[in-house]
C-alpha positions as CSV (number, residue, x, y, z in Angstrom):
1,X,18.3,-44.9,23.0
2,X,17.5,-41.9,24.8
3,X,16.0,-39.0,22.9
4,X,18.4,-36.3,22.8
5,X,15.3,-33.8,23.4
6,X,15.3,-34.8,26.4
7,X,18.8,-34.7,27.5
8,X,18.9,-31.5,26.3
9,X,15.8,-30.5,29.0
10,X,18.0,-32.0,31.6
11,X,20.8,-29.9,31.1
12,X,18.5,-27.0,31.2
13,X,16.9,-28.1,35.0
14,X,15.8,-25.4,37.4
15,X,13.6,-23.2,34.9
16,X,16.2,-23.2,32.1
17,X,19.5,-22.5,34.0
18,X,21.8,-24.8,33.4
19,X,22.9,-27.1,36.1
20,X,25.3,-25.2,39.0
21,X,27.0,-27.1,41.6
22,X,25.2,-25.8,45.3
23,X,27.1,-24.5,48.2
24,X,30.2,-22.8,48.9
25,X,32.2,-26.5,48.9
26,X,30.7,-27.5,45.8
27,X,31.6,-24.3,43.8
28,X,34.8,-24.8,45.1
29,X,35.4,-28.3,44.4
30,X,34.4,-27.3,40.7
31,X,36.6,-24.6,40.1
32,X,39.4,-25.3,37.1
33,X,42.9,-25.2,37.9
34,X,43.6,-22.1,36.8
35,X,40.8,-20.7,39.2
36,X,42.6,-22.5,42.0
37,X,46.3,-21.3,40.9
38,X,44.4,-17.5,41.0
39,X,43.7,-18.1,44.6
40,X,46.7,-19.0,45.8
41,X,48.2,-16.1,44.0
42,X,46.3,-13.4,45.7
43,X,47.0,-15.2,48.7
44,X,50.6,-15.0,48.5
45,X,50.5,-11.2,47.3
46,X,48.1,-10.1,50.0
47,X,50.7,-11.7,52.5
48,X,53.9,-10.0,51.0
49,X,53.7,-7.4,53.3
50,X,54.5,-9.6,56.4
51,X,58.0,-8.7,54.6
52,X,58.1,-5.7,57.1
53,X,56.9,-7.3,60.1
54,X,54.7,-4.1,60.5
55,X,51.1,-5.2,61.5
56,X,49.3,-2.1,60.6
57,X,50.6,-2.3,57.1
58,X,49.4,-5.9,56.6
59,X,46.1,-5.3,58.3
60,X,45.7,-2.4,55.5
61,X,46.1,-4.5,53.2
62,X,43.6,-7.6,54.4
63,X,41.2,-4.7,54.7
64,X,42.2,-3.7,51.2
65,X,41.7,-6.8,49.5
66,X,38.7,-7.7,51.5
67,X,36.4,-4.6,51.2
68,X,36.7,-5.3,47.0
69,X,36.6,-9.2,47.7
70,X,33.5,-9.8,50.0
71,X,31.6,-7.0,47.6
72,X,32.1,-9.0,44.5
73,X,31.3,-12.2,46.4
74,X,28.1,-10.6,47.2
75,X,27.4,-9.3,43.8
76,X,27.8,-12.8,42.3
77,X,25.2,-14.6,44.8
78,X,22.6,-12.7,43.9
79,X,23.5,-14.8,40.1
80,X,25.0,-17.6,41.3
81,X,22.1,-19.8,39.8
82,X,23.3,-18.5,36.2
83,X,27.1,-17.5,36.5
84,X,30.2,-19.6,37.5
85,X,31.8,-19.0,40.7
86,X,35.2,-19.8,38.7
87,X,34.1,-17.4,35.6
88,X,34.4,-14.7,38.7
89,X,37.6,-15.5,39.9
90,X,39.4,-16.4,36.4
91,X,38.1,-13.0,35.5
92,X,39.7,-11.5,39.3
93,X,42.7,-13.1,38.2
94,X,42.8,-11.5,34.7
95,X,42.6,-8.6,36.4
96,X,45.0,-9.1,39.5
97,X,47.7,-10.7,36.9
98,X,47.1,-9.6,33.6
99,X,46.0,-6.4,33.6
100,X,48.1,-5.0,36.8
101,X,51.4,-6.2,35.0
102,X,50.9,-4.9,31.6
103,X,49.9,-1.9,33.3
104,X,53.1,-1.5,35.3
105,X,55.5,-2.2,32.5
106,X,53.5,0.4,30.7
107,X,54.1,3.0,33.9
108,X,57.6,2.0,34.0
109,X,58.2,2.6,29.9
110,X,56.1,6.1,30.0
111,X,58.0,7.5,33.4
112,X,61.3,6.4,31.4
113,X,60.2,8.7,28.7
114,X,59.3,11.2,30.9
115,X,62.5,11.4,32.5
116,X,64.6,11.8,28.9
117,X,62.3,14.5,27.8
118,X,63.1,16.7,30.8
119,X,65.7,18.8,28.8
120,X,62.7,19.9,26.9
121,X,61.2,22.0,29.5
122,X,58.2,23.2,27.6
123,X,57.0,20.0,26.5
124,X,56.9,18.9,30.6
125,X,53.4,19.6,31.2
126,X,52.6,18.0,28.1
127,X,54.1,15.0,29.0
128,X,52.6,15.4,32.6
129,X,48.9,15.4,31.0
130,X,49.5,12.8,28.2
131,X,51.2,10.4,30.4
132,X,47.7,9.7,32.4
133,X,45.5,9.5,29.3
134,X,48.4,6.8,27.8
135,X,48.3,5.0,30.4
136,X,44.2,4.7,31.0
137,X,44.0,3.8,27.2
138,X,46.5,1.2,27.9
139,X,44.1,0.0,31.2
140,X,41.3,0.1,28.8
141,X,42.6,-1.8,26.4
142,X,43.6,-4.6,28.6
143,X,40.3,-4.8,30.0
144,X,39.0,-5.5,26.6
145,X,41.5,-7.5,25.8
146,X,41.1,-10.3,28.6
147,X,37.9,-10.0,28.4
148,X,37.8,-11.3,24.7
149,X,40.1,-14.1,26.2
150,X,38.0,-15.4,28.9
151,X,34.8,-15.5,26.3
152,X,37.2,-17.6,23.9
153,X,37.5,-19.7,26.5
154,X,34.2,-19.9,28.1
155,X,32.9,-20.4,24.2
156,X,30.1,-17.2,24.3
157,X,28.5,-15.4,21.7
158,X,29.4,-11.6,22.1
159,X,26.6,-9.8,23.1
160,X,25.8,-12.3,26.3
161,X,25.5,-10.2,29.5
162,X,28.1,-12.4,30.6
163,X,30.4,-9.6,29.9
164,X,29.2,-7.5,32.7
165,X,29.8,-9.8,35.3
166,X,33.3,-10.4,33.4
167,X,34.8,-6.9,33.2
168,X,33.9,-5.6,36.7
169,X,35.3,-8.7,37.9
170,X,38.3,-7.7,35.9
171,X,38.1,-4.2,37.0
172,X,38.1,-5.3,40.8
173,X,41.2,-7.2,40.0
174,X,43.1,-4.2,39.2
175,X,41.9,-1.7,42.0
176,X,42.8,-5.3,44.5
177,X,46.2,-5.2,42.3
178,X,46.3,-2.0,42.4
179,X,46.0,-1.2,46.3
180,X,48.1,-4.7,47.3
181,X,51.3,-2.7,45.1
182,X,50.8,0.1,47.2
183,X,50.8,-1.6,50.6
184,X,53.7,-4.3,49.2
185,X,55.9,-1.2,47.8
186,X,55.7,0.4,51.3
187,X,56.5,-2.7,53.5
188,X,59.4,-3.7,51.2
189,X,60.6,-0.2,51.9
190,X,60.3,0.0,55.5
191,X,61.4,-3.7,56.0
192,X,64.7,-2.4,54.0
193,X,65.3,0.4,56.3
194,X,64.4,-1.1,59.4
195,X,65.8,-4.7,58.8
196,X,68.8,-4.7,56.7
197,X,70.2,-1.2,57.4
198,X,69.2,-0.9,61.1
199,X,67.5,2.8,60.4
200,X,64.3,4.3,62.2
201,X,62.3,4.3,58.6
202,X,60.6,7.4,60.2
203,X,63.9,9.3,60.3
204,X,65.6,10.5,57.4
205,X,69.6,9.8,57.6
206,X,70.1,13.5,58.6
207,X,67.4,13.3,61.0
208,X,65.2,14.9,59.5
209,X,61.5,13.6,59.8
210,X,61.4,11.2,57.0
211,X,58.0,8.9,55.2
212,X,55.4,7.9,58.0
213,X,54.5,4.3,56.6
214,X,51.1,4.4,58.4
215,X,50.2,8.1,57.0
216,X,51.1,6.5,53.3
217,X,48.9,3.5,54.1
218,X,45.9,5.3,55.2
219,X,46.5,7.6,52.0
220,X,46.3,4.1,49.9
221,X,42.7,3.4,51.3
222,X,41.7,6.6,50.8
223,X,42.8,6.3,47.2
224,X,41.6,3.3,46.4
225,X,38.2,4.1,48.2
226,X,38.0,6.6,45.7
227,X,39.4,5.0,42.8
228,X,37.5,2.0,42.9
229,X,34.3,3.3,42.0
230,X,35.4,4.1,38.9
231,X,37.4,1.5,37.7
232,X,34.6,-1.1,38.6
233,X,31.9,1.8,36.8
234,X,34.4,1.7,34.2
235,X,34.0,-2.7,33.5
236,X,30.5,-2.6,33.9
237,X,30.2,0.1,31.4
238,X,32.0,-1.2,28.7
239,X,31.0,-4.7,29.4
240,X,27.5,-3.1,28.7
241,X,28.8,-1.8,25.2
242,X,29.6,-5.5,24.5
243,X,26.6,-6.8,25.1
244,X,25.0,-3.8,22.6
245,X,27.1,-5.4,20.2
246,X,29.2,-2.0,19.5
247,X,32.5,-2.1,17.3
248,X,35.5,-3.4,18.8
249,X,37.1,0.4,18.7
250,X,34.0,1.9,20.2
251,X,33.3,-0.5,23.2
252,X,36.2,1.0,25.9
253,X,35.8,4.1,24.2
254,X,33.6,5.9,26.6
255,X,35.3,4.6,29.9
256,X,38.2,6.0,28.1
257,X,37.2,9.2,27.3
258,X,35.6,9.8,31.6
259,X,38.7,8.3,33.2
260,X,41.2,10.2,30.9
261,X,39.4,13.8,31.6
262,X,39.3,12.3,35.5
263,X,43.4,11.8,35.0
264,X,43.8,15.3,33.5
265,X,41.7,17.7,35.5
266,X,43.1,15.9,38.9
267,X,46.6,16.7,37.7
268,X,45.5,20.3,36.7
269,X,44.3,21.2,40.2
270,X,46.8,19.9,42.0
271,X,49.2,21.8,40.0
272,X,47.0,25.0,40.0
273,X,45.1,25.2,43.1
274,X,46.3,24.9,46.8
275,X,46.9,21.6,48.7
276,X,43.6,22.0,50.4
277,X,41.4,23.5,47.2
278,X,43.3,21.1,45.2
279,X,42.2,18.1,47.2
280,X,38.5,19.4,47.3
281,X,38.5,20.1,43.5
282,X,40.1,16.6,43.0
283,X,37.1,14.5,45.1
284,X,34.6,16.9,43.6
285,X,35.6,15.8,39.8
286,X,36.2,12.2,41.1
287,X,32.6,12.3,42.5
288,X,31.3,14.1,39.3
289,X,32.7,11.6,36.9
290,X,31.0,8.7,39.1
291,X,27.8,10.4,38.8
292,X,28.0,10.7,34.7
293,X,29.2,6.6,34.5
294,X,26.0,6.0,36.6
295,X,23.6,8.6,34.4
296,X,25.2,6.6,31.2
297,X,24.9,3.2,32.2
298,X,21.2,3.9,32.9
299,X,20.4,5.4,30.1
300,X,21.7,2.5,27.7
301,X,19.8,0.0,30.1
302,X,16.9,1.8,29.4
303,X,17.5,1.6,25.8
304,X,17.9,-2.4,25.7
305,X,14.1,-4.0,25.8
306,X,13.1,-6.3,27.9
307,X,12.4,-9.1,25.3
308,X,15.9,-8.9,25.1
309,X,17.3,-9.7,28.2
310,X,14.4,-12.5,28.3
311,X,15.5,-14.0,25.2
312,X,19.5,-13.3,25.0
313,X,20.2,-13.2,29.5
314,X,18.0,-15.5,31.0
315,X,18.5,-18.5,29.3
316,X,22.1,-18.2,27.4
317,X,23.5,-15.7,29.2
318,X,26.7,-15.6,31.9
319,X,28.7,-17.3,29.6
320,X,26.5,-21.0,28.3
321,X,26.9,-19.6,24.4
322,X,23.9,-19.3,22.4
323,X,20.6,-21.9,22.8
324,X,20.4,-22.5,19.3
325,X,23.9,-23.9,19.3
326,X,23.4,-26.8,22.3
327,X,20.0,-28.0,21.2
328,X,19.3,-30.1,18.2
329,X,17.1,-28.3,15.2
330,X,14.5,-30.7,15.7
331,X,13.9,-29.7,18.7
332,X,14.1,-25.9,18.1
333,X,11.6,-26.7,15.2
334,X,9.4,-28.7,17.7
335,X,9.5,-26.4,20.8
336,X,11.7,-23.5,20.5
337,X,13.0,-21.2,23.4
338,X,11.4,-18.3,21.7
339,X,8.0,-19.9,21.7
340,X,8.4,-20.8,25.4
341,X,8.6,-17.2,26.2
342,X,6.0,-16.3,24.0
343,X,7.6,-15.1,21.0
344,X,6.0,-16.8,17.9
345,X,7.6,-20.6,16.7
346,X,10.8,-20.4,14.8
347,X,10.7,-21.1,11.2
348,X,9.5,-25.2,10.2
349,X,7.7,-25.1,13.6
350,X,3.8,-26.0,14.0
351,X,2.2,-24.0,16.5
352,X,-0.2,-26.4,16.8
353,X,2.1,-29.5,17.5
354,X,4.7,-27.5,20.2
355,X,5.0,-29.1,23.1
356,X,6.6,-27.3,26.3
357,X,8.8,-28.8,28.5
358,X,7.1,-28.3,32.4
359,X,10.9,-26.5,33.3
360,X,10.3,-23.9,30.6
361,X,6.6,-23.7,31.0
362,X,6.5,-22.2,34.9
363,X,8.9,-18.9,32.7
364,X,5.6,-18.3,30.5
């Protein structure tokens, strides 16, 4: 019989990764079901906007979806050898789905409020200020939320790096979600004008010059060029808090507290300044709050130590659960992961007896 040692050293090929499938076909031959059903979602969504046989408004979207697609793509080659391509898109789709959805119901309950509380005139710009930080504690929360769910099913410990890849991926969900509303809300609107009504959607019914479709589009890319950023800062970021192993309450709590003052001061110039100050104040603070994600999320990489990385990323990292778990204790007692990177024996090991596998040996 074969030792299980040794199948255990075969599962951990390539210098202690475990075994990926190579090339595009082969990643996508191994995706799960639900990674497959994700695609064919997006798909379908990206392509609702042929619903107002408008070309520039579908082209905005393709561009839309692609320049957060091909970005991500790019991101995850660089770990392909130690993270699932269908990790990525399951996490895309948490995002896309999930997160966008409970998002919108949320929008939709909030604006309802909104509307019943106008007879209370001074609370308005109460309402007008609280609205944005409910609803980014709501986003925050959902990106927690299915990020827990894809580690239940991708059976990780909590503090694997594996949740950095997971919430940006989510993150770039929602801005894709996000921007594909914006562009499917308009062409259902200008496909309802044009097509069942028979009215120029650039005229208003008095004549008056009404919504220009390809203005509102542009001003969707500009928004989500800007937005996007922050969101994906915002995932990494608290995906980073995870892997510190922070309290539940604490880890979207600074991505919460940065995209809520975001929300508020926008609103405040563009009630208080003029269109074009406002707009300038606006990408100023959306620039600002970029720059204090980026200062944060260096500073707490700088605080995690490279023996961790080495001994909690490399190996059992990007969602493979933790070493100690897949290999036998005889084995750990024998060799040890630890030991192979130079960290002492674990306990009931004999330095003088381990034995490291040639795989793990070219790490030391």
């Amino acid at each position: 019989m074969q030792d299980a040692s040794l199948a255990d050293d075969d599962a951990f090929a390539d210098g202690g990764y475990p075994v990926q499938p190579r090339g595009a076909l082969e990643q996508l031959k191994a995706l799960s079901l639900t990674a497959k059903l994700t695609i064919v979602y997006v798909l379908v969504c990206a392509h609702l906007t042929l619903l107002s046989r408008d070309l520039v408004l579908y082209l905005g979207c393709m561009v839309a979806h692609a320049a957060l697609i091909i970005p991500l793509l790019k991101w995850w080659q660089k770990h392909s050898h130690a993270c699932p391509l269908d990790m990525v898109i399951r996490s895309f789709g948490m995002g896309y789905c999930g997160m966008a959805l409970g998002v919108v119901l949320t929008l939709l309950l909030g604006f309802m409020v909104l509307i019943l509380a106008t007879v209370a005139l001074p609370f308005m710009i109460v309402l007008w200020l609280g609205l944005p930080i409910y609803v980014v504690g709501i986003e925050e929360l959902f990106r927690v939320l299915i990020a827990r769910r894809l580690k239940s099913g991708l059976d990780m410990s909590r503090e694997t790096i594996t949740h950095q890849i997971a919430y940006t991926a989510t993150s770039v969900g929602y801005a894709a979600a996000s921007a594909a509303l914006n562009f499917v809300v308009l062409a259902s609107l200008e496909g309802y004008l044009a097509g069942e009504h028979d009215i120029d959607p650039d005229l208003s019914p008095d004549g008056a010059p009404a919504l220009d479709f390809k203005v509102a589009a542009a001003a969707g890319l500009i928004r989500m060029a800007f937005s996007v950023p922050v969101q994906v800062l915002a995932g990494y970021m608290t995906g980073l808090n995870t892997t510190r192993r922070l309290p539940f309450k604490r880890v979207g709590l600074e991505a919460f507290a940065l995209r809520s003052a975001l929300m508020v001061l926008s609103i405040l110039w563009e009630l208080l300044l003029p269109s074009w100050l406002g707009l300038i104040a606006v990408i100023g603070t959306n620039i600002g709050i970029v720059w204090l994600m980026v200062r944060r999320i260096k500073r707490v990489e700088a605080q995690l130590p490279q023996e961790y990385f080495q001994r909690v990323g490399y190996l059992q990292a990007f969602g493979y659960g933790r070493v100690e778990a897949q290999l036998p204790q005889e084995y750990l007692q024998r060799v040890g992961y630890l030991q192979a990177f130079g960290y002492g024996v674990l306990p009931g090991g004999d330095p003088d007896e381990v034995e490291i596998p040639d795989n793990i040996r070219q790490l030391v």
